[in-house]
DRENFISE-893149 format. One record per residue (C-alpha): residue in three letters; z negated, y, x. Coordinates in steps of 0.5 Angstrom, whole numbers, plus 500, padded with zeros to 3 digits. Last residue first. Example, Ala and Ser with C-alpha at 12.3 -4.5 7.8 and 13.67 -1.06 7.14 Angstrom:
! DRENFISE-893149
<atom code="SER" z="486" y="498" x="527"/>
<atom code="ALA" z="484" y="491" x="525"/>
This chain:
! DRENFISE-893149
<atom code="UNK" z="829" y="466" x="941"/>
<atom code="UNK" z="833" y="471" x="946"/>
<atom code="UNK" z="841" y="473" x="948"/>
<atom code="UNK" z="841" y="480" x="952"/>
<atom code="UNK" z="846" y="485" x="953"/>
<atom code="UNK" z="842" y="491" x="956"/>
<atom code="UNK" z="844" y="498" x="954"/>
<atom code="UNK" z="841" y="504" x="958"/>
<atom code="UNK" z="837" y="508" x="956"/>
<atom code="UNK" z="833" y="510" x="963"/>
<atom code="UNK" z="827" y="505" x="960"/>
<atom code="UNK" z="832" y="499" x="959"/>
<atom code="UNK" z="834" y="498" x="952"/>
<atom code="UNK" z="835" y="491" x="949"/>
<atom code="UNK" z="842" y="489" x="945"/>
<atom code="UNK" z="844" y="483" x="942"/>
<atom code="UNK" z="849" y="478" x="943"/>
<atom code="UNK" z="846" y="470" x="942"/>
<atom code="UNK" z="840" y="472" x="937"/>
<atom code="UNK" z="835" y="464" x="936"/>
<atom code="UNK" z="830" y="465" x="931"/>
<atom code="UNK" z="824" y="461" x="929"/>
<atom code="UNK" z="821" y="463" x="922"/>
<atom code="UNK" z="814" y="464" x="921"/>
<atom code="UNK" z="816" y="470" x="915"/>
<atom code="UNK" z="813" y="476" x="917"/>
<atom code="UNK" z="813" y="474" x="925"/>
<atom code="UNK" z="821" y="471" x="925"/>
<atom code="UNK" z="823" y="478" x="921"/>
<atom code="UNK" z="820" y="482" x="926"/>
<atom code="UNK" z="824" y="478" x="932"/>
<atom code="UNK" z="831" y="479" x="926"/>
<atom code="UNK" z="830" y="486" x="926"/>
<atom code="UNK" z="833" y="488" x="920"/>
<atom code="UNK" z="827" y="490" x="917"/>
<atom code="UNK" z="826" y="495" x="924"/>
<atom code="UNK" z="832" y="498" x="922"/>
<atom code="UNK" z="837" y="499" x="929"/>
<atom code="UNK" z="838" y="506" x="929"/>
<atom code="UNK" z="846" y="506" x="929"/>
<atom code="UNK" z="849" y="507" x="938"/>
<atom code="UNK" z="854" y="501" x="937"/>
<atom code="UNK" z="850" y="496" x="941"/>
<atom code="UNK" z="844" y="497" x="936"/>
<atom code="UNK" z="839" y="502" x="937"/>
<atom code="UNK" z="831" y="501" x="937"/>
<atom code="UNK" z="830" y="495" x="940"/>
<atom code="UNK" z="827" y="497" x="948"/>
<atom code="UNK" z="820" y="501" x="946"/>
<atom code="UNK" z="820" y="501" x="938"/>
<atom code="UNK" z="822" y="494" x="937"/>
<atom code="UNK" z="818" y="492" x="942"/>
<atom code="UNK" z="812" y="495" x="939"/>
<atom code="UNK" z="807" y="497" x="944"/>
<atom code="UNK" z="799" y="494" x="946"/>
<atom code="UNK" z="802" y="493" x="952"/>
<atom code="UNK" z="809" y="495" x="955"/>
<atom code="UNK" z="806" y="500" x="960"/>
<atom code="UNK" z="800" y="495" x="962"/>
<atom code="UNK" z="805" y="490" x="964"/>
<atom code="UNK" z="807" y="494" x="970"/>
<atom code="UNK" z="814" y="496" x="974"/>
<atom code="UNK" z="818" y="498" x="968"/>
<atom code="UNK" z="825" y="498" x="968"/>
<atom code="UNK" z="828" y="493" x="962"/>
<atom code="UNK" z="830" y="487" x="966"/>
<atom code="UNK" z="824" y="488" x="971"/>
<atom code="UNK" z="818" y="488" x="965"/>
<atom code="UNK" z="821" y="482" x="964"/>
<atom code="UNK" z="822" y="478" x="970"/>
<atom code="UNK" z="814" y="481" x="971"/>
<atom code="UNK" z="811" y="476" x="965"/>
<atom code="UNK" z="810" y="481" x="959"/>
<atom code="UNK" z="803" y="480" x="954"/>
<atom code="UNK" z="800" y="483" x="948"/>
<atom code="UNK" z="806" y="487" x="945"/>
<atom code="UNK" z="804" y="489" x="939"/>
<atom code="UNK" z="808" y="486" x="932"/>
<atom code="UNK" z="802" y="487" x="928"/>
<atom code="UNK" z="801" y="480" x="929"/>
<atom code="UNK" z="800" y="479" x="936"/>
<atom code="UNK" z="807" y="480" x="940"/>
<atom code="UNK" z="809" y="476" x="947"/>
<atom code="UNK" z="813" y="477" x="952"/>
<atom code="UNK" z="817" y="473" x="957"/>
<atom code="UNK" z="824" y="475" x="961"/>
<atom code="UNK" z="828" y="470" x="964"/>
<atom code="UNK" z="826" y="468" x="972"/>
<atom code="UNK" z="820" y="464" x="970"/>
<atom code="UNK" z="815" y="464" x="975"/>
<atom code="UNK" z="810" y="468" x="972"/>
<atom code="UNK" z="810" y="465" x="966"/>
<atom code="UNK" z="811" y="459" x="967"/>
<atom code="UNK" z="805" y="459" x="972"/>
<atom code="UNK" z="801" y="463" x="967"/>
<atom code="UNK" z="803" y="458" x="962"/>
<atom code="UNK" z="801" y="452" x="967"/>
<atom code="UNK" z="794" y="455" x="969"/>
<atom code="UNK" z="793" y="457" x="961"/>
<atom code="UNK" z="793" y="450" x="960"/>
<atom code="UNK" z="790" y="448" x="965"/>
<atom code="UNK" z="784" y="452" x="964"/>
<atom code="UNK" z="784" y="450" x="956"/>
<atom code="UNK" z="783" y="443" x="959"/>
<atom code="UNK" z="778" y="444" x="963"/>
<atom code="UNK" z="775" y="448" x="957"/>
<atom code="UNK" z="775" y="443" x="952"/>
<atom code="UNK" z="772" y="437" x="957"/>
<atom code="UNK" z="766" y="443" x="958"/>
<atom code="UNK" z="766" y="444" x="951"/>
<atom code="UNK" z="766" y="436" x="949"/>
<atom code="UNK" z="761" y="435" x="955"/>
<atom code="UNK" z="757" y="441" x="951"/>
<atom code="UNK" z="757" y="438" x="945"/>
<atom code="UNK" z="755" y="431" x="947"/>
<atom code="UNK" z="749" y="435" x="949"/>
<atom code="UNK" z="748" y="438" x="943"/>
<atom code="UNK" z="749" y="432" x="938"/>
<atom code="UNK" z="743" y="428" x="943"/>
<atom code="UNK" z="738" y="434" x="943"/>
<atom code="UNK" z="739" y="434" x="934"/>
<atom code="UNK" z="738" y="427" x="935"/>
<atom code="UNK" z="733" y="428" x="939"/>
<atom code="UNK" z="729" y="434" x="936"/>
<atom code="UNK" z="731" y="430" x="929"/>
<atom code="UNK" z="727" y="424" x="932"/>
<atom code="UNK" z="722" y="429" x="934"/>
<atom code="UNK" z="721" y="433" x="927"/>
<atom code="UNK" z="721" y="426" x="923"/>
<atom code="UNK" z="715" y="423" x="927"/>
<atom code="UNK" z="711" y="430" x="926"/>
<atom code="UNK" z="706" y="427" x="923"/>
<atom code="UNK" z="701" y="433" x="921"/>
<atom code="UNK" z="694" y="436" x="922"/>
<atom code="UNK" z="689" y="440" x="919"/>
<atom code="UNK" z="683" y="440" x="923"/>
<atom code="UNK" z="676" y="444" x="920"/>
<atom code="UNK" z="671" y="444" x="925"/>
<atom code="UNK" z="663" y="444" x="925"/>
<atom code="UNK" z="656" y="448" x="925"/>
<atom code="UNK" z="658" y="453" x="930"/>
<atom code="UNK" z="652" y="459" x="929"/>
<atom code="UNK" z="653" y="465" x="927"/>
<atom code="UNK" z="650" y="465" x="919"/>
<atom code="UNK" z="654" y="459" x="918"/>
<atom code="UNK" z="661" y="458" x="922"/>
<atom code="UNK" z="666" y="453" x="922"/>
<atom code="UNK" z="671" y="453" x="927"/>
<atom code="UNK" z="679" y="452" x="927"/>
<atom code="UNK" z="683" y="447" x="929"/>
<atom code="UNK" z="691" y="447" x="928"/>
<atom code="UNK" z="695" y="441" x="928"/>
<atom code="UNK" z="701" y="437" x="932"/>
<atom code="UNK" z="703" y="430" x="931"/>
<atom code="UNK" z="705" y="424" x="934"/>
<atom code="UNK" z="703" y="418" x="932"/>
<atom code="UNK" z="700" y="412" x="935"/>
<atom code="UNK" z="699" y="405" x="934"/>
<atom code="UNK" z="692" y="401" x="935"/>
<atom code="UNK" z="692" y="399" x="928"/>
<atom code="UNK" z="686" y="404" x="926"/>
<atom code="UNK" z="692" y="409" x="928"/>
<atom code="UNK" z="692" y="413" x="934"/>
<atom code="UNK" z="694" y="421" x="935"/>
<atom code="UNK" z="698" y="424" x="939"/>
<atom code="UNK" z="700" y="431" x="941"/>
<atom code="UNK" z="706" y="435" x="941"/>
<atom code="UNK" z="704" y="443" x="938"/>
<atom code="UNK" z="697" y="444" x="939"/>
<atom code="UNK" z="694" y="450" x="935"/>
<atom code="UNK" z="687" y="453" x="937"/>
<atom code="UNK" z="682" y="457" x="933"/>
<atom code="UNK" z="676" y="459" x="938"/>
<atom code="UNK" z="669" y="457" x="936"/>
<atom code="UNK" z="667" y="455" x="944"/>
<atom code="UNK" z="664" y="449" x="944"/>
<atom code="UNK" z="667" y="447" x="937"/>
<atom code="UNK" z="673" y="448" x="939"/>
<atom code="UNK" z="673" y="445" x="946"/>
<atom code="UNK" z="672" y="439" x="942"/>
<atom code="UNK" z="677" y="439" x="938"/>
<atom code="UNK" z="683" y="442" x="943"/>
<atom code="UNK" z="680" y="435" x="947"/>
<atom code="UNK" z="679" y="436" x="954"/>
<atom code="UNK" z="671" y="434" x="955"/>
<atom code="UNK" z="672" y="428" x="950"/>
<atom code="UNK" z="676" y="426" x="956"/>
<atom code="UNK" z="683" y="422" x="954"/>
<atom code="UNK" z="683" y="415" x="957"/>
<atom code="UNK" z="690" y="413" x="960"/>
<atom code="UNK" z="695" y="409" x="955"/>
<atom code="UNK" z="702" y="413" x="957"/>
<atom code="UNK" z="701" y="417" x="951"/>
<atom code="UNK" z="694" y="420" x="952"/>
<atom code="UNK" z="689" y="416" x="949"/>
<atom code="UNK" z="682" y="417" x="945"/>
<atom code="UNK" z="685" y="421" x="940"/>
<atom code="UNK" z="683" y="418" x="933"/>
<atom code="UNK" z="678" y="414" x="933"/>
<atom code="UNK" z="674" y="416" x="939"/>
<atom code="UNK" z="675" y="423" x="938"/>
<atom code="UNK" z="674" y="423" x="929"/>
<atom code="UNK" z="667" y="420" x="931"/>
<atom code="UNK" z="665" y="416" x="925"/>
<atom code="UNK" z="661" y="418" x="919"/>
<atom code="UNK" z="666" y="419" x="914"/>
<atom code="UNK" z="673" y="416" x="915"/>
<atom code="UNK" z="673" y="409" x="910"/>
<atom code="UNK" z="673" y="409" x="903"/>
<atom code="UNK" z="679" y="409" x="901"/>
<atom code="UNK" z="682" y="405" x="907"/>
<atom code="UNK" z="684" y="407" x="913"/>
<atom code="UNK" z="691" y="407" x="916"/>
<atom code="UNK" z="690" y="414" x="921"/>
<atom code="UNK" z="696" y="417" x="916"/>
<atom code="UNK" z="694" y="414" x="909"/>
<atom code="UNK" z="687" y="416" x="911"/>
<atom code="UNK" z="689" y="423" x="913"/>
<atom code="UNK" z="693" y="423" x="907"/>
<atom code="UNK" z="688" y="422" x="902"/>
<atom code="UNK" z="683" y="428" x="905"/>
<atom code="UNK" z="677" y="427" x="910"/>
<atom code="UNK" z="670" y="429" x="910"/>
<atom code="UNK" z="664" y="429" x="914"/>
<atom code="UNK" z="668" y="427" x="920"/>
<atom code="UNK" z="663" y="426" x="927"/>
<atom code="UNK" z="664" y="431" x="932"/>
<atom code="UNK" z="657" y="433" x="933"/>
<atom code="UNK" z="658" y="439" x="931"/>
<atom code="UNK" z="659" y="436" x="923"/>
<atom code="UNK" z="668" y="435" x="922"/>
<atom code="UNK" z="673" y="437" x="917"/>
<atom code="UNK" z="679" y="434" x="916"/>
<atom code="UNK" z="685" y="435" x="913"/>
<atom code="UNK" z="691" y="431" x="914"/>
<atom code="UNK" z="697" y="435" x="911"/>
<atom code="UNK" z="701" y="433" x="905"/>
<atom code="UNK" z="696" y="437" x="901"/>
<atom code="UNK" z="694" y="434" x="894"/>
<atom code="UNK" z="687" y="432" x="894"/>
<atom code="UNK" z="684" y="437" x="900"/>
<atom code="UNK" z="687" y="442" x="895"/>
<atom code="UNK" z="684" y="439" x="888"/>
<atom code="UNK" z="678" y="437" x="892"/>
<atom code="UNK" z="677" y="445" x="894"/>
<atom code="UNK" z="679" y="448" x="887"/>
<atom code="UNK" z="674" y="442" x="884"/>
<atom code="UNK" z="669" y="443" x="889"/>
<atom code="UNK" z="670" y="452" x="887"/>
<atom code="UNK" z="670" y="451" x="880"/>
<atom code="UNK" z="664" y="447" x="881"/>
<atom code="UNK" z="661" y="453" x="885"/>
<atom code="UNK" z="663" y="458" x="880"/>
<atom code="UNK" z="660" y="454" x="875"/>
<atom code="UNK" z="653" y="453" x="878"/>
<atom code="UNK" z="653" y="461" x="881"/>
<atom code="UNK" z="654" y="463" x="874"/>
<atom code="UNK" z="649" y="458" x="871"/>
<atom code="UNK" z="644" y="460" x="876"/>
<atom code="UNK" z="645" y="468" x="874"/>
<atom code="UNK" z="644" y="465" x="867"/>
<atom code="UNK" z="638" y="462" x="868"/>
<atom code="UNK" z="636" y="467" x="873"/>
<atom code="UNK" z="636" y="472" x="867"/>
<atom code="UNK" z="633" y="468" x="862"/>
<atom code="UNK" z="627" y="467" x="866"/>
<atom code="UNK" z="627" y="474" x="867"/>
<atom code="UNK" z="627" y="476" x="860"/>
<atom code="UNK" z="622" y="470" x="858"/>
<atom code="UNK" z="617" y="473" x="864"/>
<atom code="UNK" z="618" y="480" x="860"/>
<atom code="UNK" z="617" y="477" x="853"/>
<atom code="UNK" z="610" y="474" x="856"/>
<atom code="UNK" z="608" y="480" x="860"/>
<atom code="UNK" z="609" y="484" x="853"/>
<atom code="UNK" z="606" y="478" x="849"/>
<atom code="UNK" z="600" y="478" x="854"/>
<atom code="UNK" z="600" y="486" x="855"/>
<atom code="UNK" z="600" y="487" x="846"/>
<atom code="UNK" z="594" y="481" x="846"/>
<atom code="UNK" z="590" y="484" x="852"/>
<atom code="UNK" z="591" y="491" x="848"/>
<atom code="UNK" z="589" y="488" x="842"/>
<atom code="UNK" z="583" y="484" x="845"/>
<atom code="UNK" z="580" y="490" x="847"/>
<atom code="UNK" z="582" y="495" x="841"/>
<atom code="UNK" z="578" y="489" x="836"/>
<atom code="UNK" z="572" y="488" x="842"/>
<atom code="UNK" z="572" y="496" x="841"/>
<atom code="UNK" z="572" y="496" x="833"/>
<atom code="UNK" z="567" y="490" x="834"/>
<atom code="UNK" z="562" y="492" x="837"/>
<atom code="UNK" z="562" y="500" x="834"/>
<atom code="UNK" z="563" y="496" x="827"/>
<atom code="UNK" z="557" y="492" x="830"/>
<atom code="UNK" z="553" y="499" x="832"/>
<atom code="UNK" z="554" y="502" x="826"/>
<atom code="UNK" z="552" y="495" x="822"/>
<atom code="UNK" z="546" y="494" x="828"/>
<atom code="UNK" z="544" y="502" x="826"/>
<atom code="UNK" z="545" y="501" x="818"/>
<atom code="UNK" z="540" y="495" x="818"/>
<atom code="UNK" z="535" y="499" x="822"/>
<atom code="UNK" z="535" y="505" x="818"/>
<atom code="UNK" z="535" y="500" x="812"/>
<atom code="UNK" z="528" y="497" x="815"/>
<atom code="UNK" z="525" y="504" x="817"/>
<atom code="UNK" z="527" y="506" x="809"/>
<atom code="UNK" z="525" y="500" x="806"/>
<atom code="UNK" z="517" y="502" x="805"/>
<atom code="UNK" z="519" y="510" x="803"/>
<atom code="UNK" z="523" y="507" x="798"/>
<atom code="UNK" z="532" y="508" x="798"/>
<atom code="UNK" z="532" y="501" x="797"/>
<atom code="UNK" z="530" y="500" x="791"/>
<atom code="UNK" z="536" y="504" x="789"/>
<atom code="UNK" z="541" y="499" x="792"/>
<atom code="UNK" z="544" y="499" x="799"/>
<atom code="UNK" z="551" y="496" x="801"/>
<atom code="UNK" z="554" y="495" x="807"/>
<atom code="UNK" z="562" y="492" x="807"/>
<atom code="UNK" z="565" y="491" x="813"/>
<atom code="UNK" z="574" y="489" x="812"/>
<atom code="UNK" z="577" y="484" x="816"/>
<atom code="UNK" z="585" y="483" x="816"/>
<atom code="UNK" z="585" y="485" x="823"/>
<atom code="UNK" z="588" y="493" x="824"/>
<atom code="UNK" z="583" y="496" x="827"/>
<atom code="UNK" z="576" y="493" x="823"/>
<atom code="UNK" z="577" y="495" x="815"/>
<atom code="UNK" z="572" y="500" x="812"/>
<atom code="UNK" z="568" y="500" x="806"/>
<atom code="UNK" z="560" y="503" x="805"/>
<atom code="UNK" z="557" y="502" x="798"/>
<atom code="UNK" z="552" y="505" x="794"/>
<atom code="UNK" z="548" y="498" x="790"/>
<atom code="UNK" z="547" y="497" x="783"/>
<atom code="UNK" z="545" y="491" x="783"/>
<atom code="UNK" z="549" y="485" x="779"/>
<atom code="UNK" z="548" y="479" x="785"/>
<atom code="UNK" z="554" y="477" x="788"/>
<atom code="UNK" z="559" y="482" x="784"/>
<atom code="UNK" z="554" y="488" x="786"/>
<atom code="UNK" z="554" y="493" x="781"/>
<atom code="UNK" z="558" y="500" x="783"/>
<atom code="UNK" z="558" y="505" x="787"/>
<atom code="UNK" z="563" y="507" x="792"/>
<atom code="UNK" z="564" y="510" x="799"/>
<atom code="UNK" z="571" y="510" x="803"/>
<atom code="UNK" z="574" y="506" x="809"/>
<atom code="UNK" z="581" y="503" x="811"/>
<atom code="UNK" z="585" y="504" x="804"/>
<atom code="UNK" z="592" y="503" x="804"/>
<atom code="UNK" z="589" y="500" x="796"/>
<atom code="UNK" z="588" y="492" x="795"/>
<atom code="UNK" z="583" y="492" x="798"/>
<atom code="UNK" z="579" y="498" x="796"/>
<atom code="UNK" z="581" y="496" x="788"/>
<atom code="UNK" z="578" y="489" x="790"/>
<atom code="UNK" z="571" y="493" x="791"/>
<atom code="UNK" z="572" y="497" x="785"/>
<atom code="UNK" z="573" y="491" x="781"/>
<atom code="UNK" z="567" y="488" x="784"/>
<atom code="UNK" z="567" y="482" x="789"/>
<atom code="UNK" z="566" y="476" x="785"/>
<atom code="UNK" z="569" y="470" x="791"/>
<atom code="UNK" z="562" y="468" x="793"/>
<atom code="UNK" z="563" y="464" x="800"/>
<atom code="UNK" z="557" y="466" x="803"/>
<atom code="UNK" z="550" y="466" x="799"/>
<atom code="UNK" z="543" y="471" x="802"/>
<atom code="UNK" z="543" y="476" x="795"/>
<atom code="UNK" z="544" y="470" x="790"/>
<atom code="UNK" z="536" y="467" x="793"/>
<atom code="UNK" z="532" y="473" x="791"/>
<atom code="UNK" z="526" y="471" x="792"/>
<atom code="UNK" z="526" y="473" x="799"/>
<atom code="UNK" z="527" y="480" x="798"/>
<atom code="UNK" z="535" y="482" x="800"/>
């Protein structure tokens, strides 16, 4: 523009020309055109072209007048310096547009992230709530003692039935040292080493112990026996506690003694029983043995179980054992005095044993073993 032309160096005009706002409003990115100036109405040929994507556009226009030998060098120039910021700025565009794509990419990939540890650290949280409230639920509601104890044998947590078994209150236990307030004496009053305590030894040595008969004391000085488990807490292979369940076995010992007493009162019993079962079976051994009439006796199937020597004499036989385990009836009853079959209904022994009734027989008939009759009377 010439320096008297003063429309020709205004920014800010809103009158671009109609064929320049066309090339706006098209899909264009670059074209030629000539048409008269909306700035300053010359008629100039103009260069169109959008810088990269951005909603910048770089207009060049040379009028006629231009195209003089005196102005060639300087639009040759002019349009050098345009070439070389349309160069410019198209680089500087590429430049900041892959910077912009590689922040929004790093910054989407750093949301991403972020989002997945948030949302692995809300997993994690709520599993380890879940597991507090599993863990006190169990400590809350065990009949047990549970208590948990640091390497230095100091309680770092302590269930409601411990503190209900050792006689504190609510909120005592953590922090005192479990040995010398709960397992300081052995029953006879004598001081208990912390040496020797299946605890302690635990956490030295990191072995599950069971103790079946020990005692513990409580806050006012009395005891109670008790058996428990401890077992050692491990992190990353190192000892860092115990865990001790115990529980009071008062009931169980009183029931073991009465139950002791019952059975010993049982076997005096037994033994006053059998004594008098010896002397029994010595006075029924005695009358059958010294007896001089004939005694046997049958089991419920009617079998001869036993016979003393008088009776194994009257009928001709020299040994109980070849009448036991016989049917009388079938061995010395088995025919009446005048040679007809005694049937084994009518016989008045069988019939006592069916029917539970005692029988008395004044003349009957047994059979000695050569066949011969022997009149006898039994009961």
């Amino acid at each position: 523009y010439t320096t008297s032309d003063t429309h020709g160096a205004s920014v800010g005009i809103t009158t671009p020309s109609a064929d320049l706002r066309n090339l706006l409003n098209s899909d264009q990115r670059a074209a030629n055109y000539q048409t008269q100036s909306g700035v300053d109405g010359i008629f100039r040929t103009f260069y169109f072209r959008q810088i990269s994507v951005h909603p910048l556009y770089l207009v060049v226009g040379l009028a006629e007048d231009d195209y003089l030998a005196d102005w060639r060098k300087e639009s040759l120039t002019i349009a050098g310096l345009a070439l070389f910021f349309v160069i410019t700025s198209v680089f500087l565009s590429l430049l900041i547009d892959k910077g912009w794509k590689r922040r929004e990419a790093d910054h989407v990939a750093s949301l991403r992230q972020e989002a997945e540890y948030t949302a692995k650290l809300e997993i994690s949280n709520r599993a380890m709530e879940a597991a507090r409230q599993q863990s006190e639920s169990i400590l809350e509601s065990a009949g047990e003692g549970i208590c948990g104890v640091d390497i230095d044998g100091k309680i770092v947590f302590i269930n409601p039935a411990a503190r209900e078994m050792f006689g504190w209150e609510n909120d005592e236990g953590v922090g005192l040292d479990l040995h010398a307030h709960t397992h300081h004496h052995l029953p006879d009053g004598t001081s208990f080493p912390r040496t020797d305590c299946a605890i302690w030894k635990t956490l030295t040595d990191g072995v599950r112990r069971e103790v079946h008969d020990d005692l513990y004391w409580r806050k006012d000085g009395t005891s109670f026996p008790v058996e428990f488990t401890v077992s050692a807490i491990e992190q990353d292979g190192t000892i860092s506690g115990a865990v001790n369940v115990f529980r009071d076995i008062s009931e169980r010992k009183k029931t073991e003694s009465e139950l002791d007493q019952h059975r010993r009162h049982l076997e005096i019993l037994v033994q006053q029983r059998t004594s008098e079962l010896l002397q029994t079976e010595a006075r029924a051994s005695h009358i059958l043995h010294s007896s001089a009439d004939g005694l046997y006796g049958t089991d419920r199937n009617g079998m001869i179980t036993f016979i003393n020597a008088a009776g194994c004499s009257m009928l001709g036989y020299e040994t109980a054992n070849q009448l036991i385990g016989h049917s009388p009836h079938a061995l010395f009853h088995h025919t009446k005095g005048d040679g007809n079959t005694y049937p084994a209904e009518e016989c008045p022994s069988l019939n006592a044993l069916t029917q539970g009734e005692k029988v008395r027989v004044a003349d009957e008939v047994y059979w000695h073993a050569n066949g011969q009759p022997i009149p006898v009377m039994y009961a």
